[in-house]
C-alpha positions as CSV (number, residue, x, y, z in Angstrom):
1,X,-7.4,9.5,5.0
2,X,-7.3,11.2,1.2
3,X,-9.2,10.2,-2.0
4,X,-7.7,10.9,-4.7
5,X,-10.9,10.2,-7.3
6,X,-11.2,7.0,-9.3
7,X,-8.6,4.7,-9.8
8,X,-7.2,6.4,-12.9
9,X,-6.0,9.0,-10.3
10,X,-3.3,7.0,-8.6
11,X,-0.7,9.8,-10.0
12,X,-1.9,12.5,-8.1
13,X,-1.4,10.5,-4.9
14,X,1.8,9.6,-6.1
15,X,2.8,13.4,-6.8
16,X,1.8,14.0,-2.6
17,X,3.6,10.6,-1.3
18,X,6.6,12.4,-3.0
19,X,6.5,15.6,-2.1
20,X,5.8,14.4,1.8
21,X,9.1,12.7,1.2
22,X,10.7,15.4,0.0
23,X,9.7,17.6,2.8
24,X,10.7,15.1,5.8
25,X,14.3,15.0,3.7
26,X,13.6,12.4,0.9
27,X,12.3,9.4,3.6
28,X,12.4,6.4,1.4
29,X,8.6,5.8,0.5
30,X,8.2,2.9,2.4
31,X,9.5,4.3,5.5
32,X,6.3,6.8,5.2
33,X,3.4,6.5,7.8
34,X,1.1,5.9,4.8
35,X,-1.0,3.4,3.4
36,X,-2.9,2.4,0.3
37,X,-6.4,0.8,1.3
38,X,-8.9,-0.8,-0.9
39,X,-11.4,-2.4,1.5
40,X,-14.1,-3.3,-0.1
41,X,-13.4,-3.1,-4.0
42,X,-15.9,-3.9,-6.5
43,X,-13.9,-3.3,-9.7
44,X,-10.8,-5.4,-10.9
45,X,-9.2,-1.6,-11.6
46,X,-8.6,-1.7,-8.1
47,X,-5.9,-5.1,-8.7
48,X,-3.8,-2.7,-10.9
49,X,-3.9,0.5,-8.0
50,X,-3.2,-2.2,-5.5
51,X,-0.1,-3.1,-7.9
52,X,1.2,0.5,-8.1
53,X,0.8,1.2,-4.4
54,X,3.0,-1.7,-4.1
55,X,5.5,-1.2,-6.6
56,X,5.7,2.6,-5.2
57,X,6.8,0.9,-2.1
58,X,3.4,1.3,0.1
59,X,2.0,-0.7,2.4
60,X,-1.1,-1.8,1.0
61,X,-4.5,-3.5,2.5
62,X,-6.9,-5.5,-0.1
63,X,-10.1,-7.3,0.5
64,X,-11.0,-9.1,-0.8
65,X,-8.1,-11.2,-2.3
66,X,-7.3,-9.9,-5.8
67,X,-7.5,-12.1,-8.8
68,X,-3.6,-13.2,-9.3
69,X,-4.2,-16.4,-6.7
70,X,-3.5,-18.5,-10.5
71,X,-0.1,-17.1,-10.7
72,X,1.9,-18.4,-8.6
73,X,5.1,-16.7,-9.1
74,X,3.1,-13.4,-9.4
75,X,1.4,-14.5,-5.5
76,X,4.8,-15.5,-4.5
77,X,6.5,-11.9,-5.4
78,X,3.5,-9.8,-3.5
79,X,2.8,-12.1,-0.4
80,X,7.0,-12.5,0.3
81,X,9.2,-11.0,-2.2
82,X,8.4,-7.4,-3.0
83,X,9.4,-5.6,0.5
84,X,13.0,-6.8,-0.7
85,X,12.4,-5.5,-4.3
86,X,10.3,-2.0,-3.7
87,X,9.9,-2.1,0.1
88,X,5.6,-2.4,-0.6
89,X,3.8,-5.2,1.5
90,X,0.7,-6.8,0.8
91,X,-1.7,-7.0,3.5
92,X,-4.7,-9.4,2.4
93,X,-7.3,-9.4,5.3
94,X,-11.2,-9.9,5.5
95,X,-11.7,-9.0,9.0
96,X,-12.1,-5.7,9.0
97,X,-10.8,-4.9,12.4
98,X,-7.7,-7.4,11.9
99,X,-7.3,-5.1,8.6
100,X,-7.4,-1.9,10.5
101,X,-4.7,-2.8,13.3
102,X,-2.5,-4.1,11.1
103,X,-2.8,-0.7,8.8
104,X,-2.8,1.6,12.5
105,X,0.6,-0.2,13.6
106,X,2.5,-0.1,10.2
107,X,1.5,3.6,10.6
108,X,2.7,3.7,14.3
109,X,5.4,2.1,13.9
110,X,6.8,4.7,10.8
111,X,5.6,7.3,12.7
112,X,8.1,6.3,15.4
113,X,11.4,6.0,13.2
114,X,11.2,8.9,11.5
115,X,10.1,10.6,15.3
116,X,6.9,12.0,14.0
């Protein structure tokens, strides 16, 4: 686990997701054993990380559910659509152990393609 500061530092993380990359021989991002996890965010900024995570191709665990439920094409592209288009899922969970075996076997299970 790494914390990168506030959520104004999402670019710094990004920086070390790509040079990991880089170094297993450019793995497509969301073939990394890496997640994005905001479990218990008390500022909206968090949406917005959550967004980049996603659009950088990460799987990413929420709680709770972000503020876009009134969009519904915007729920429909993060809950279905978006591991076509960046290769990011969405994982919305409030139980806390449901979140964390869900984060452990997308990590697991990247771990075992690339043979790590």
């Amino acid at each position: 686990m790494l914390s990168y500061g506030t959520c104004t530092d999402t670019g710094r993380i990004a920086d070390l997701i790509a040079a990991i990359s880089g170094a297993l021989g450019d793995v497509p991002i969301p073939d990394l054993p890496l997640v994005a996890c905001a479990p218990e965010y008390m500022e909206q900024k968090a949406t917005i990380d959550a967004v980049f995570a996603l659009a950088f191709g990460l799987y990413t665990y929420v709680n709770p559910v972000p503020f876009v439920t009134g969009a519904p094409n915007l729920v429909q592209l993060l809950t279905s659509d978006l591991p076509g288009v960046t290769g990011g899922v969405l994982h919305i969970e409030t139980d806390a152990v449901e979140a964390a075996e869900g984060m452990l076997a997308h990590i697991e299970s990247n771990r075992k393609k690339l043979g790590l």
